[in-house]
C-alpha positions as CSV (number, residue, x, y, z in Angstrom):
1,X,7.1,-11.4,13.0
2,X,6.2,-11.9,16.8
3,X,8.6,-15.0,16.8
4,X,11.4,-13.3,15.2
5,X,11.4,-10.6,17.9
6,X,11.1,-13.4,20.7
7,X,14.2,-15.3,19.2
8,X,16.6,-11.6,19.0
9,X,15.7,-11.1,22.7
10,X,16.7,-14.9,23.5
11,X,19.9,-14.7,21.6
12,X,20.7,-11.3,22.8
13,X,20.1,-12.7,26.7
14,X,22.3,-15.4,25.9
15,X,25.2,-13.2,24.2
16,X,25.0,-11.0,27.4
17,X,25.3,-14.3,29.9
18,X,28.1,-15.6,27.6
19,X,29.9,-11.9,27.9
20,X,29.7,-11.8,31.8
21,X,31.1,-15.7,32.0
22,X,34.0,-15.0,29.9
23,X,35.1,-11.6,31.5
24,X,34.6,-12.8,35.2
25,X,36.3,-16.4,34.8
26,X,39.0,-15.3,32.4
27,X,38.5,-17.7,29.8
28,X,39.9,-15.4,27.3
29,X,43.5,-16.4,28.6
30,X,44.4,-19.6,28.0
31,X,47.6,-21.3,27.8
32,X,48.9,-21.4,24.2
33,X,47.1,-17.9,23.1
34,X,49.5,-15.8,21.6
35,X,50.9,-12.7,23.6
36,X,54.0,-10.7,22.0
37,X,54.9,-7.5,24.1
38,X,57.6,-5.1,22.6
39,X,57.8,-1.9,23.6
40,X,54.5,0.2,24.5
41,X,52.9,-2.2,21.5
42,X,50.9,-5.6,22.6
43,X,49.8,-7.9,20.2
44,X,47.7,-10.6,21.7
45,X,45.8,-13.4,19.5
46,X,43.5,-15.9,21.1
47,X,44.2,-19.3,19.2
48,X,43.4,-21.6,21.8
49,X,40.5,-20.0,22.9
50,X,39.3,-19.5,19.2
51,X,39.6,-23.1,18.7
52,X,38.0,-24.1,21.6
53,X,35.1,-21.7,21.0
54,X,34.4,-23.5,17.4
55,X,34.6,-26.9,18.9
56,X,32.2,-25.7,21.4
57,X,29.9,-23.8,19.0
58,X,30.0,-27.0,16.3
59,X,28.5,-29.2,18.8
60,X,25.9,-27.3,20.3
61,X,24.7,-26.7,16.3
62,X,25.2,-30.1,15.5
63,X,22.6,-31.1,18.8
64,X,20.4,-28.3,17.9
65,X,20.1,-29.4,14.2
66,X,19.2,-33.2,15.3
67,X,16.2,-32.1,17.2
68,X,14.8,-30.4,14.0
């Protein structure tokens, strides 16, 4: 169980690092995310930088499976 507990606190270090990049460089706006205004309403929806995020994601699983 002492490993388990080692692995949470690395993940969760590396969540928090991830969360200070993207609100300080603003990579949560890139061009070709939706953004509709009308009104007082705002409907916003990330596609790019969903995409981007999976591509991103994919490869660093696919590295980290060919070392095991």
């Amino acid at each position: 169980m002492e490993g388990i507990g080692k692995m949470i606190v690395t993940i969760g270090l590396i969540l928090v690092v991830i969360g200070l990049l993207v609100q300080f460089t603003g990579f949560g706006r890139l061009p070709g995310d939706i953004i509709i205004r009308k009104g007082n309403t705002t409907f916003y929806f990330p596609i790019v930088t969903c995409l981007l995020l999976s591509v991103i994601l994919s490869l660093i699983l696919f590295v980290i499976s060919r070392f095991r």
